[in-house]
N, C-alpha and C positions, 0 to 999 in steps of 0.2 A: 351432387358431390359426395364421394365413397367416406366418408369418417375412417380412422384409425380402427377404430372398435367391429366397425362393418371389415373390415379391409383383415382383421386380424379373425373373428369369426368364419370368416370366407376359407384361410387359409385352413384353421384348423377342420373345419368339415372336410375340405380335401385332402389332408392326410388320413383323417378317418377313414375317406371314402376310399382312398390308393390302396390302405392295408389291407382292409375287407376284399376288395376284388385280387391282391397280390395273392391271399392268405386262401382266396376260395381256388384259383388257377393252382395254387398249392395243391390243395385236394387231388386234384387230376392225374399226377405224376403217380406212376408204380412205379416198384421196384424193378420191373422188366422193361425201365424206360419206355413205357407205352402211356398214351393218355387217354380217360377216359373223362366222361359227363361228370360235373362233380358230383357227389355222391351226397346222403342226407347227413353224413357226420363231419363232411367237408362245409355245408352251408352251417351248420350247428356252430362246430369249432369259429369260425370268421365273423358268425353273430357274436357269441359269447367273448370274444379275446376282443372286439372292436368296441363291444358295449361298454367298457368301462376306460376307453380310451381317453376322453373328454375329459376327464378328471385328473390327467396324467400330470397335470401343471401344480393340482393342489396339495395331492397324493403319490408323489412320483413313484416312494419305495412298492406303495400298499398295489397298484397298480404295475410294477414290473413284475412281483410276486404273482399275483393273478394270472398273467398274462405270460409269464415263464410255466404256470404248473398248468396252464391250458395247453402251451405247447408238450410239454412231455404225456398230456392226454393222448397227443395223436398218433404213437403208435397203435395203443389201445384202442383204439375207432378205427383202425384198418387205415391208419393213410400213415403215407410216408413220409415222416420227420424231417423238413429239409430246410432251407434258409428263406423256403417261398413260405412254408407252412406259419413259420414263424415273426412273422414279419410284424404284427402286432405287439411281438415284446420286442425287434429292433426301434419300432418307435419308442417304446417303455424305455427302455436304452439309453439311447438317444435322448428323451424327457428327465431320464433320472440324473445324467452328468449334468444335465445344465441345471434341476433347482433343487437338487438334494443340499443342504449345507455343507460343508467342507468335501473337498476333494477327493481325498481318503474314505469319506462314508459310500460317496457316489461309486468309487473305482469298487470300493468291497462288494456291493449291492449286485454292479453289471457284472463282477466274477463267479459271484454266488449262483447268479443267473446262468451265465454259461458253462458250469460247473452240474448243475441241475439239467438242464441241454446235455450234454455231454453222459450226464448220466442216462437223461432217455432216450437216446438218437441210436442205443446201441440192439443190433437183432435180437427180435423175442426169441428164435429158436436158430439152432446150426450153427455153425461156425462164423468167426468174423472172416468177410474178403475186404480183399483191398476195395473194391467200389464200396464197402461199407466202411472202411477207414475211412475214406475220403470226403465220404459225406457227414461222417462226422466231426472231420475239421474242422468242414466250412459251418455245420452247425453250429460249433463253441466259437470259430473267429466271427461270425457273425455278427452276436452283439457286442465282440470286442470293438468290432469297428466301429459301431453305431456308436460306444463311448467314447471311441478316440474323438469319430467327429462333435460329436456334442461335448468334448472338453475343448476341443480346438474352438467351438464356436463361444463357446465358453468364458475362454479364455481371450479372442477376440472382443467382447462386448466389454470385458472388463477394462479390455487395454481401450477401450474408444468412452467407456464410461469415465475412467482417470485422465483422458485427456479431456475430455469435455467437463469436467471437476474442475483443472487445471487451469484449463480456460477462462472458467469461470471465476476462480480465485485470483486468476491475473488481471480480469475486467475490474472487481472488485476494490482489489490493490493500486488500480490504474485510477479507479473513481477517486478510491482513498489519498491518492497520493495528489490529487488535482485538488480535493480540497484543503489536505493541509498544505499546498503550495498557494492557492487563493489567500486561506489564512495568515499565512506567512506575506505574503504582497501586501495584504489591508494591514496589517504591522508596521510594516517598514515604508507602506507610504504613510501612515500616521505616524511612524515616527520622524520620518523627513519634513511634512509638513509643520510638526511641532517645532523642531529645532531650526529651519531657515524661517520660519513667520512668526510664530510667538518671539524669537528675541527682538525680531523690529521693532514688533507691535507692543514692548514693553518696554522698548527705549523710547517709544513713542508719546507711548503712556506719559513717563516720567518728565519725556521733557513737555510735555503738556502741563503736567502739575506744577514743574518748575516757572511754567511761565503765568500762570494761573497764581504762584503763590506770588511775586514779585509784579503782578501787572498793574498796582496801583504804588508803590516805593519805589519800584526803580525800572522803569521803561525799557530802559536798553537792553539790560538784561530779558527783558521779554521779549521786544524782537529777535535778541539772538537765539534765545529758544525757540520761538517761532520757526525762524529760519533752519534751525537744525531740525526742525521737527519736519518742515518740508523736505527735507532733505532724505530722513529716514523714513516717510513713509513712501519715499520716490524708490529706495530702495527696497523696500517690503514691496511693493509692487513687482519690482523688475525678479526679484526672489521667487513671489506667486508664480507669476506666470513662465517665467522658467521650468519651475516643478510642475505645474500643471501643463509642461510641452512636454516634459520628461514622460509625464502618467500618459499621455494622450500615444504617443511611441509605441508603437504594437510589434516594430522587429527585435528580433533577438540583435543586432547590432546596432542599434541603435546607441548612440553615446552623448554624453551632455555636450554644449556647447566650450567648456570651459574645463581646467582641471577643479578637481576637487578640491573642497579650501583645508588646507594641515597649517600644522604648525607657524610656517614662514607665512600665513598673515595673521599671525598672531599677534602684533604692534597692530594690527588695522582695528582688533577687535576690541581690544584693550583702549586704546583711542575712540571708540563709538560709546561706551559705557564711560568713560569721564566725562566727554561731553556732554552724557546725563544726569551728571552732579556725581557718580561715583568714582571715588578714589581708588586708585588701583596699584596697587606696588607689585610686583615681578621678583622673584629669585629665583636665581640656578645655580644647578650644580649639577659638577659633574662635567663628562666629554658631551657633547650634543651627536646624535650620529643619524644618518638617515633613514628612516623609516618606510616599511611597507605603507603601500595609502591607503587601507584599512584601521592600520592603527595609528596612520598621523589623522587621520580623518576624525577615529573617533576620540585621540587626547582633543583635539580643537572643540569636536560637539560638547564634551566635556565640560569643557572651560566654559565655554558659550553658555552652557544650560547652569551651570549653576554659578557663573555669577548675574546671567537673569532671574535664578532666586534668589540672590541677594540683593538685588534692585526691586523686585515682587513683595518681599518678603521680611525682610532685616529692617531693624531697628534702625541699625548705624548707617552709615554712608560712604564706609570704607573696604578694602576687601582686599583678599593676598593671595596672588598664586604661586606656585611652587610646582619646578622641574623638575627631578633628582633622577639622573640618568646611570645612578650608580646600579650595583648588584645583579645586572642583567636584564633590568629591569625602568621603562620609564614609571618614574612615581611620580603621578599628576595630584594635585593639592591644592583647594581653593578653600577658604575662609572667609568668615566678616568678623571687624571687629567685637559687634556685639556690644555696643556701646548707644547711648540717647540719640536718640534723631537729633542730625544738624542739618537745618535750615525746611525745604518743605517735607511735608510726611510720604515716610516708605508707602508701599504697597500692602502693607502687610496684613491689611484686612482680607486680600483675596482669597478664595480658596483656594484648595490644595490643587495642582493637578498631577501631569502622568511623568515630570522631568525626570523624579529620583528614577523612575521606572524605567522609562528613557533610556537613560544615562549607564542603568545598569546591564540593562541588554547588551548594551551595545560592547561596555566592557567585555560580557560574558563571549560576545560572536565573535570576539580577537583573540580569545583565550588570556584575558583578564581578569581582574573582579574589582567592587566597587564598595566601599562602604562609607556610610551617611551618616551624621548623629552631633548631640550636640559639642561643644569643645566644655571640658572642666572651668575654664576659664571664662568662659561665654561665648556666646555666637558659635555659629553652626559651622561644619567641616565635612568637607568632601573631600573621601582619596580614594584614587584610581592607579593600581597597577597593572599596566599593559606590560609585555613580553617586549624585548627587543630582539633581533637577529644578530646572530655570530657577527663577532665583527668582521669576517671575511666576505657572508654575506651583505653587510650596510656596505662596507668599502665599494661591492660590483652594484652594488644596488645606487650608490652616489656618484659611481662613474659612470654609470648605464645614464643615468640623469645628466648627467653635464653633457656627456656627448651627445642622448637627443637634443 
């Protein structure tokens, strides 16, 4: 198998070797268009201009110089100056456009060169004729061409080196961009999983405790906790594995079984937490209007996530939410009282986990924001302002709704 390096040595021997036998058939040519045997200053000249060919890659300028003032030797050696004579400084030429640095130095370099040519191409004695004009056109255009092509190729390699750059930056981009989208999925299904499981699993909790505190005073009340506790971890169940058919979906259309939960079961949710022993009181205000399901989706997560911190978390056993659909703006607002534990103990030992964090992403990906912290008064508070749509937009957005 021929290596790159074999396969590139190969080539450059064979240009050596084309100039040398081009640059010796040179020799041959007189002035009176006849040909002769090459002569000992014909093999001289094709030795000496070829010997230093080899180096034309490292030394492009130092070797077209050499290789230009060998040719304007041959008139002085008795042979005639022509485009075959010279053929070792068209490779120089040609070597010098492609690895001199900047463009400008190379163009000056192969001028200089055929400017030097041009000065030696011209008869030692007698007048100039036009067959000496002519040959010394083709001596100066000579290594102009050889620079044309070697900028052309030049200029080539560079346009195949920038797209293969290009390429490479786009694979790169392509890799980058696959895994901050992995990253972005492992988020949002930890945050999905957080939000539909942990609130069962912590109304679960609770009515566990409630039934656990009352199971030797008052019986019935323990069955009915019982009872409800069957009930919501039947629900945390059907929740799992829902989300875990959702993750398992590998089409891009793929879509849940059901709509998304907003706002309108907002009474169901509210209803699942006093059954837990917590107290829930509700106010609004304001017009209600309908919403994009991004952001009814995430006032509902909202509500959800932190009044299971304040079943987790809180002292009291009370909690307040708040609508305010004023200033263009839904202003979602949950509370605890902040008052002694009544009847069995909060949660409040637990530790912290990801909801505030949660809670605020999701604000931030509807172009909302969220902030957390304690109330002056006691007990902790949560507000979320989400954007609402033009009311022209909610009016098509709540008729588009009724007539699906």
């Amino acid at each position: 198998m021929v290596t790159r390096t074999g396969t590139r040595r190969w080539r450059e021997g064979a240009a050596v070797a084309a100039a040398f036998v081009v640059c010796l058939l040179g020799g041959t040519v007189r002035v009176e268009d006849t040909l002769t045997a090459p002569p000992p200053a014909s093999w001289l000249l094709a030795l000496v201009s070829c010997a230093v060919l080899p180096a034309r890659h490292r030394r492009p300028l130092a070797v077209l110089a050499f290789t230009t003032a060998a040719g304007v030797a041959a008139q002085p050696l008795g042979l005639l100056l022509s485009p075959l004579v010279i053929a070792p400084a068209l490779v120089a030429a040609y070597a010098c456009t492609l690895h001199v640095p900047g463009e400008r130095r190379a163009a000056g370099a192969v001028t200089l060169a055929a400017v030097a040519l041009l000065a030696g191409s011209g008869p030692l004695a007698g007048d100039l004729s036009w067959r000496d004009a002519s040959r010394m056109g083709t001596v100066v255009a000579a290594p102009l061409l050889a620079g044309l092509i070697g900028h052309a190729v030049r200029t080539r390699r560079a346009y195949l080196a920038a797209v293969e750059e290009r390429a490479r930056r786009a694979e790169e981009s392509r890799e980058l961009e696959a895994r901050r989208r992995v990253a972005e999925e492992r988020v949002r299904i930890a945050r999905e999983l957080h939000d539909l499981v942990a609130h069962q699993i912590t109304l679960a909790n609770a009515q566990a405790t409630v039934a656990a505190h009352f199971f030797d005073s008052r019986p019935e009340q323990t069955r009915v906790s019982l009872r409800e506790l069957v009930e919501t971890t039947g629900h945390a169940l059907d929740e799992l594995r829902a989300t875990v058919g959702l993750l398992r979906q590998t089409g891009d259309t793929a879509a849940p079984d059901g709509p998304a939960p907003g706002l309108d079961r907002l009474p169901d949710l509210l209803e699942s937490f006093r059954r837990a022993g917590l107290e829930v009181s509700v106010r609004e205000e304001g017009e209600a209007r309908a919403l994009p399901p991004g952001v009814d989706l995430t006032a509902y997560r909202i509500v959800q996530e932190a009044l299971t911190n304040v079943t987790k978390h809180a002292a009291g056993r009370g909690a307040r939410v708040g609508l305010d659909w004023g200033g263009g703006r839904l202003t979602v607002t949950v509370s605890d009282d902040g008052g002694a534990a009544a009847g069995p103990p909060a949660l409040s030992d637990r530790p912290p986990g990801y909801g505030l964090i949660g809670m605020r992403e999701r604000a931030t990906a509807v172009g909302g924001e969220l902030t957390a912290g304690p109330c002056p008064e006691g007990g902790f508070l949560v507000t979320a302002r989400l954007p609402l749509p033009p009311v022209r937009e909610a009016a098509t957005t709540d008729e588009e709704g009724r007539t699906a």
